[in-house]
C-alpha positions, 0 to 999 in steps of 0.5 A: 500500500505505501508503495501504491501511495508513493505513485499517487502522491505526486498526482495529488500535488501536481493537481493542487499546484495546477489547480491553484495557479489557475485559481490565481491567474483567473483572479488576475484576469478579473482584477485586470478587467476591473481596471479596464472598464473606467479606461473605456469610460473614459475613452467614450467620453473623450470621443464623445466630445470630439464627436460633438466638436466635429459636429459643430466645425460641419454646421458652421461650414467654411465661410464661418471664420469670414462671419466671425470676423465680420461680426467681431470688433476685433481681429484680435478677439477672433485670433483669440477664439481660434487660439482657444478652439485650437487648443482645446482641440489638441487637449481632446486628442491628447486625452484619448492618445493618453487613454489609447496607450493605457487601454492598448498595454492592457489590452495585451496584459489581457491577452497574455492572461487569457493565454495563460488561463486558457492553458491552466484550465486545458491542464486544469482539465486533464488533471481533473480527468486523472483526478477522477482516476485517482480517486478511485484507487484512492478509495481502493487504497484506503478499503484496503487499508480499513479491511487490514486494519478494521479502522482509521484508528488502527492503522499503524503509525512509524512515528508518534509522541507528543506534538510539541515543540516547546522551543518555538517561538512567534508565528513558528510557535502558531503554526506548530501549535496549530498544526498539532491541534489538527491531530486525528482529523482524516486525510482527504486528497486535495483538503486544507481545513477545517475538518480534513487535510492532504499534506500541503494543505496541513502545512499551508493552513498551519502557516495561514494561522501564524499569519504566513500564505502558502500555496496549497502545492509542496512544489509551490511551498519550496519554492519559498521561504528560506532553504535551511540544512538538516544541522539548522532546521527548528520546530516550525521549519517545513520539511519535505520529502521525495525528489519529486517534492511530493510530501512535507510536515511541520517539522517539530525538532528531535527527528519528528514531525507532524503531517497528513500522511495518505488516505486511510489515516490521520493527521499524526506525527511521524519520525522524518526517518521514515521518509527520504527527506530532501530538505527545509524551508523557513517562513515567518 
């Protein structure tokens, strides 16, 4: 069974990771459309008002500037009005080459995310197919699980102990504290709380309540943070497992940690022997 989980496991972190980017990059895309709607605003007004300038200039027809200076007293006056049209003019053009530019950068802003999204929600789509797979042979795993063991309860730990770690301090100490108190909650592929956890989803909401936000992906999670060597790693410290980076803990100090193993068991602490750890991060 352990054997079967290594092969799933990677499966489920590849999904939150994919999963989440898109989540991130759709959000984008809503905030850049929110910021493109007064650009159209007021490029409908700038056009507007050259519309009616224009509107005027044809009315009043080429004989309008003899008329002008017929009817007024002085040349002057008349150069003045010119001046003034002239210059107001330039100010609407200037308006909409202003607006032009802004809407045009956001234009391909939109372009190059809606590229992006369209691509996250094709592979979005594929992983959701081999998540229904998935699944399933999850649901295998854990009926096996309960068949050889009888309960959740039963199932064998290679760890144990108190979940503690008395030398941590500030949102180290939250996170660890918080993490510990998720001991027993069921592990449910693709969860991150309240009530069930998949082993990012532990770390990411541990992290959450110590004020930190993480992806809901191992992959993603390594990529921040601050790498630590084995000699310096201390309780809070997020340690991580397999070259594929598909498993981590919250570190809690003296060789344990405590994580959302796979299906079929529960959020408990584990010896990091077990598993052939690749390294640590720092956050906070």
């Amino acid at each position: 069974m352990a054997e079967k989980w290594e092969e799933l496991e990677p499966m489920v972190e590849e999904y939150n990771k994919v999963h989440g980017e898109l989540k991130a990059n759709q959000k984008k895309r809503t905030e850049l459309e929110a910021k493109m709607q007064p650009l159209n605003d007021q490029m409908k007004v700038a056009v507007d008002k050259v519309g009616v300038m224009a509107n005027r200039s044809y009315r009043a027809g080429p004989a309008s500037g003899i008329n002008s200076i017929l009817r007024t007293s002085s040349p002057t006056a008349l150069t003045d009005q010119l001046v003034y049209l002239d210059r107001l003019a330039e100010i609407e053009r200037a308006d909409i080459d202003a607006v032009t530019v802004a809407r045009s950068e956001m234009d391909k802003q939109k372009a190059d995310l809606d590229k992006v999204v369209a691509d996250g929600e094709k592979r979005d789509k594929e992983l959701s197919d081999k998540k229904t797979q998935v699944e399933k042979e999850l649901d295998e795993l854990e009926k096996m699980q309960t068949e050889a063991y009888g309960s959740v309860a039963n199932v064998p730990s290679s760890g144990g102990g108190s979940c503690s770690a008395s030398g941590a301090t500030g949102a180290a100490a939250t996170a660890v504290a918080t993490a510990c108190a998720q001991i027993g909650k069921p592990y449910v592929y693709g969860a991150a709380g309240p009530g069930s956890f998949d082993c990012s989803g532990l770390v990411a909401y541990a992290w959450g309540a110590a004020g930190v936000g993480l992806p809901h992906s191992t992959t993603a999670q390594w990529n921040m943070g601050t790498a630590v060597s084995a000699a310096q790693a201390r309780a809070g410290d997020v340690v991580f497992f397999y070259s594929g980076l598909s498993h981590d803990g919250i570190y809690l100090g003296g060789g344990k940690m405590v994580h959302a193993p796979q299906p079929g068991m529960s959020v408990e602490v584990l010896s990091i022997s077990v598993l052939p750890v690749v390294g640590f991060r720092r956050f906070g």
